[in-house]
C-alpha positions in Angstrom: 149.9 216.3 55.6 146.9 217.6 54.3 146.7 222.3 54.8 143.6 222.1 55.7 140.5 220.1 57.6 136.7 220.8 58.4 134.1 222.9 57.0 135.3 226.3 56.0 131.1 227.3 56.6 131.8 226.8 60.2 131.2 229.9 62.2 134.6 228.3 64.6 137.9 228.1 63.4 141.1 226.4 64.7 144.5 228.4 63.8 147.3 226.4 64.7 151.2 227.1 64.4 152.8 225.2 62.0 153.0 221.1 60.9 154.8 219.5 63.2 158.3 219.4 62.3 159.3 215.8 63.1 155.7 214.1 62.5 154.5 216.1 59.2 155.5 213.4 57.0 153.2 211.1 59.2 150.1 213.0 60.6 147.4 213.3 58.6 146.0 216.7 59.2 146.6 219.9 61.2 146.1 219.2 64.9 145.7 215.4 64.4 144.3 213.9 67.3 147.2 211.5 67.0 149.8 214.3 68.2 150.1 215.2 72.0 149.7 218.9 71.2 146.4 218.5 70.2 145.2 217.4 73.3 148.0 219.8 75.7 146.1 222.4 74.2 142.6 222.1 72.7 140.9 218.8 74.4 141.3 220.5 77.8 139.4 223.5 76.5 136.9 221.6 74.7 136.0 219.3 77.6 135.1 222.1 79.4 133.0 223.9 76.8 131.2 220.4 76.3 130.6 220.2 79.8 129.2 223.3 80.2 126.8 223.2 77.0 125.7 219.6 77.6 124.6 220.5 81.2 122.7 223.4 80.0 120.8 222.3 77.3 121.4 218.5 76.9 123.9 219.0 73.7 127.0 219.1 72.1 129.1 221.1 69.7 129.5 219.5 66.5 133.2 219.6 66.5 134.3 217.4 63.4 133.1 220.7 61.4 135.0 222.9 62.8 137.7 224.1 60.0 141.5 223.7 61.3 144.4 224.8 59.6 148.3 226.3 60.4 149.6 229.5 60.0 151.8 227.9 57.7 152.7 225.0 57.0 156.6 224.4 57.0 157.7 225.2 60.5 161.2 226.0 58.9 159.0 229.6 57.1 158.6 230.9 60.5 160.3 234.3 61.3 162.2 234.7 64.1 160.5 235.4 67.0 161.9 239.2 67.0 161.4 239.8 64.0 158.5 242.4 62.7 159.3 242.4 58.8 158.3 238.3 58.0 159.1 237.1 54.7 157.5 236.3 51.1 156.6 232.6 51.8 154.8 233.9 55.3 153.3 237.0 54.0 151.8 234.9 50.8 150.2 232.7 53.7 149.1 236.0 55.4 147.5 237.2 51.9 145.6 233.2 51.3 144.1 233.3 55.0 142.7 236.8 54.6 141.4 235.6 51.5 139.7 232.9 53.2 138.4 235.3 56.0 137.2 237.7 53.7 134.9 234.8 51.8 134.0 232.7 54.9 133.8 235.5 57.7 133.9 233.1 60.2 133.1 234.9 64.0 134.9 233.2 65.9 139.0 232.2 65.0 140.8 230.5 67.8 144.7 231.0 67.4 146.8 228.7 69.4 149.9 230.4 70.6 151.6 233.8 69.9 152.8 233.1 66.2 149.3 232.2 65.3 147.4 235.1 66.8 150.2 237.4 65.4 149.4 235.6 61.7 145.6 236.6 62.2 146.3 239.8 63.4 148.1 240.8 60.0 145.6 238.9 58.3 142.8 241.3 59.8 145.0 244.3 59.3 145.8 245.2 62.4 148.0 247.5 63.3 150.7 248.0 64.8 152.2 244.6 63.6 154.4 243.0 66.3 157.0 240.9 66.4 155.3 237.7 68.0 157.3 237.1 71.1 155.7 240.3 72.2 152.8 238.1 73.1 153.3 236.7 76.1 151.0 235.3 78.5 150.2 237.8 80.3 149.6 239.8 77.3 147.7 237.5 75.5 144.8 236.7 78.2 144.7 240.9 78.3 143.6 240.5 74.4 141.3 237.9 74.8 139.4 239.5 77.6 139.3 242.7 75.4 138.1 240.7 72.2 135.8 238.5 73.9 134.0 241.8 75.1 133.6 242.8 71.7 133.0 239.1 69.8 129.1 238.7 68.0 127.9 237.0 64.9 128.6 239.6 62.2 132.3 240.4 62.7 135.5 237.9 63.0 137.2 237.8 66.5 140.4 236.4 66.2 140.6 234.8 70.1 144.2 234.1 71.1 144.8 230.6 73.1 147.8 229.3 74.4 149.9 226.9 72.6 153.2 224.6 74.0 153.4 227.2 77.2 150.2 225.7 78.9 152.6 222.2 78.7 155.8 223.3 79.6 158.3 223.4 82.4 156.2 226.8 83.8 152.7 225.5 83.2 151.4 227.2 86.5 152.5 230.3 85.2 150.9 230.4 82.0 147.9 229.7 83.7 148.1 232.5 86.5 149.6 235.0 83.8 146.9 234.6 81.2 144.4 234.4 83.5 145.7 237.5 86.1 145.0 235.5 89.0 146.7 233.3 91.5 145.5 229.5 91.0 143.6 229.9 88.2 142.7 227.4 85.6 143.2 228.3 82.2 141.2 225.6 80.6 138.4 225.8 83.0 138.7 230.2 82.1 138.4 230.0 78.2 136.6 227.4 78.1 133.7 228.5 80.3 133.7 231.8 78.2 133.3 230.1 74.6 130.5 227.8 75.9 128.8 231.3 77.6 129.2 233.1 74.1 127.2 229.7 72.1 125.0 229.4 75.0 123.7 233.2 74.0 123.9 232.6 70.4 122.8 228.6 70.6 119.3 229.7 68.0 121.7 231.6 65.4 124.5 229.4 65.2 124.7 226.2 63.8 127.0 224.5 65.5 125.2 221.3 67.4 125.2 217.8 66.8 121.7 217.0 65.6 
């Protein structure tokens, strides 16, 4: 399975979780549209943001540009979910994707899940470093309505997204919880906001299909 895909120029990111643990011997790259996840968690969004772009100004985001990689790699590196103090084979993968954020300075990074936005939080040096089942639902939707207030052209925004929650046995929840409000729809919510955000920067950023 390959680490990485897309154009590391791209002013959008994908941060994913880790390979599949079952499939990464088949699957070709991270998020391969082969793999259910992929579309439980990204297409949803994407349709949306397509939607909303196309009907605005009659175009599209050029998505097979957008550079996607995970975390890590081997799910069987992950730290326990409790655990604040991660490991070497982690923290070297911490130390490459800062190195890659520092060079490329993408704006916008969109982390699927709570392990990934953790990751890009320590690859940012934020502080104070969590242990990633801290972020929650609920807790996640707070940070991406605080970073998407503060998201432009010249600094990275790490963006957290939901990952296997938004597909599971409390779906509803995750919606309602990350959005903070009864019968909302999480694709429809992020979604929406993305598309806003290129729609305001559509003559700086070059994202379209052309």
């Amino acid at each position: 399975m390959k680490r990485e895909v897309g154009d590391k120029g791209f002013p959008i990111w994908l941060l994913g979780d880790s390979n599949p643990r079952n499939w990464q011997h088949v699957l070709e790259t991270p998020l391969d549209s082969r793999h259910p996840v992929r579309h439980n968690i990204w297409t949803s969004v994407l349709e949306t943001i397509q939607n909303r772009v196309y009907r605005a100004i009659r175009g599209r985001l050029e998505t097979s540009s957008i550079y996607i990689r995970n975390a890590v790699a081997d799910p069987a590196d992950k730290p326990a979910r409790t655990s604040v103090t991660w490991g070497a084979p982690v923290a070297n993968e911490v130390g490459a994707f800062q190195q890659l954020l520092n060079e490329y300075q993408p704006p916008m990074v969109l982390t699927f899940g709570a392990f990934a936005f953790e990751f890009a939080r320590r690859a940012l040096g934020e502080k104070p470093m969590r242990a990633y089942n801290y972020w929650g639902s609920r807790r996640l939707g707070n940070e991406f309505r605080v970073r998407t207030r503060q998201l432009g052209l010249h600094a990275i925004t790490p963006l957290p997204l939901l990952h296997r929650v938004i597909s599971g046995g409390r779906f509803i929840q995750a919606h309602e919880y990350y959005c903070d409000r009864t019968g909302a729809n999480y694709f429809r919510y992020v979604g929406d906001y993305i598309a806003r955000w290129l729609l305001e920067h559509r003559d700086d950023l070059p994202v379209w299909v052309v």
